[in-house]
C-alpha positions as CSV (number, residue, x, y, z in Angstrom):
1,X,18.8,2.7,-10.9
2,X,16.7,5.3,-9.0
3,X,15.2,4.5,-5.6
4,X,11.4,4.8,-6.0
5,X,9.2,6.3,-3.0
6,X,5.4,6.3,-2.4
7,X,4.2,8.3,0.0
8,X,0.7,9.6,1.4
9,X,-2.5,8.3,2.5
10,X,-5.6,6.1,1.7
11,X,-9.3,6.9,2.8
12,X,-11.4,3.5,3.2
13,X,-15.4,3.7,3.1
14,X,-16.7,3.2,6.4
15,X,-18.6,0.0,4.9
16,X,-15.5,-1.9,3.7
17,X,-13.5,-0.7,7.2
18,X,-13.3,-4.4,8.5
19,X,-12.4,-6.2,5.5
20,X,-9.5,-3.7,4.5
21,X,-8.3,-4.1,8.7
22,X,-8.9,-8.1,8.0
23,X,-6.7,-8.0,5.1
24,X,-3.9,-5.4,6.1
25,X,-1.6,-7.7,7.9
26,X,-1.1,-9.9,5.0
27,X,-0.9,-7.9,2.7
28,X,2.3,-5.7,4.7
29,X,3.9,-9.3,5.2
30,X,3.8,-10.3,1.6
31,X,4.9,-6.7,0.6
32,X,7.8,-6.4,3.1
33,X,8.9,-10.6,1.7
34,X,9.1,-8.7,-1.7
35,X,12.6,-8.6,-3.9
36,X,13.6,-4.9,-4.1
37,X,11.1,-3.5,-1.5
38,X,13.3,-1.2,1.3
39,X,10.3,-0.6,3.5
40,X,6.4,-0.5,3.6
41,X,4.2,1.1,6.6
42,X,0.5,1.3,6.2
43,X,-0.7,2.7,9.5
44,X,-4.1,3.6,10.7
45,X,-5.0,6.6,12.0
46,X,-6.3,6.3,15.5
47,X,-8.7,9.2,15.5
48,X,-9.8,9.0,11.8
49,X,-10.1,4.7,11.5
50,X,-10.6,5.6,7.8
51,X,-7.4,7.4,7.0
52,X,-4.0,5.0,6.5
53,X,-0.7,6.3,6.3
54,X,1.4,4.9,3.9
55,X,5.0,4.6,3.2
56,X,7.0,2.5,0.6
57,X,10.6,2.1,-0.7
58,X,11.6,0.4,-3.6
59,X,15.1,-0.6,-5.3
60,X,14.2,0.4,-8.6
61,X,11.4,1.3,-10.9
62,X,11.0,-2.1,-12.0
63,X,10.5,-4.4,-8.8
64,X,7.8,-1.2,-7.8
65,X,6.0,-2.2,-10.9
66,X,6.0,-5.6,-10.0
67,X,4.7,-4.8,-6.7
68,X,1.9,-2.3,-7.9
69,X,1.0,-5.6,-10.6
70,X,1.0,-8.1,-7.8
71,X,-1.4,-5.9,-5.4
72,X,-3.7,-5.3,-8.2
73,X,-4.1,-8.8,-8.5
74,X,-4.4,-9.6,-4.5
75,X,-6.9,-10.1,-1.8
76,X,-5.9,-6.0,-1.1
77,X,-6.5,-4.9,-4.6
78,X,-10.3,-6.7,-3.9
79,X,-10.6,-5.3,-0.6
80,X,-9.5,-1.9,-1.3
81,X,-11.0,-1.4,-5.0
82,X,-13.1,1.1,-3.7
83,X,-10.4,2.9,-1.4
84,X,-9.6,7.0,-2.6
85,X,-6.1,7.2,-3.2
86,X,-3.7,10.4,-2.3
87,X,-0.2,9.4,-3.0
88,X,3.3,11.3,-4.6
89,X,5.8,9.2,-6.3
90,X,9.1,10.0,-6.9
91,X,11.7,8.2,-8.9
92,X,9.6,6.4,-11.4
């Protein structure tokens, strides 16, 4: 079974910049409690508050699918509907 990797970044609106900052540490605990997941970072970038790093390592293709179910589902997925994605993925 491959390894799958997310990398890249998020851009939040400016208007839903304290509700995605509310709900960030939750959501990085519940992802990090996860079966299968290696790592997860999201980190803020101090001189663009609106740009988030992120980083994530999964066992396999299908715990990364259970994650990406489980967010969509979440307080995040609510918070963030409205978040631009840039991400690659590899090993899916």
């Amino acid at each position: 079974m491959a390894k799958v990797t997310l990398s890249g970044y998020i851009e939040v609106p400016k208007e839903d910049l304290d509700a995605v900052l509310f709900e960030l540490p939750n959501h990085v605990s519940l992802t990090q409690q996860e079966t299968g997941c290696i790592t997860f970072t999201v980190t803020q970038d101090q001189e663009k508050p609106c740009h988030f790093d992120v980083y994530e390592e999964f066992i396999d293709k299908a715990t990364f699918e259970k994650h990406q179910a489980r967010v969509k589902a979440s307080d995040w997925g609510k918070v963030t509907q409205n978040v631009k994605r840039f991400y690659t993925i590899t090993g899916h």
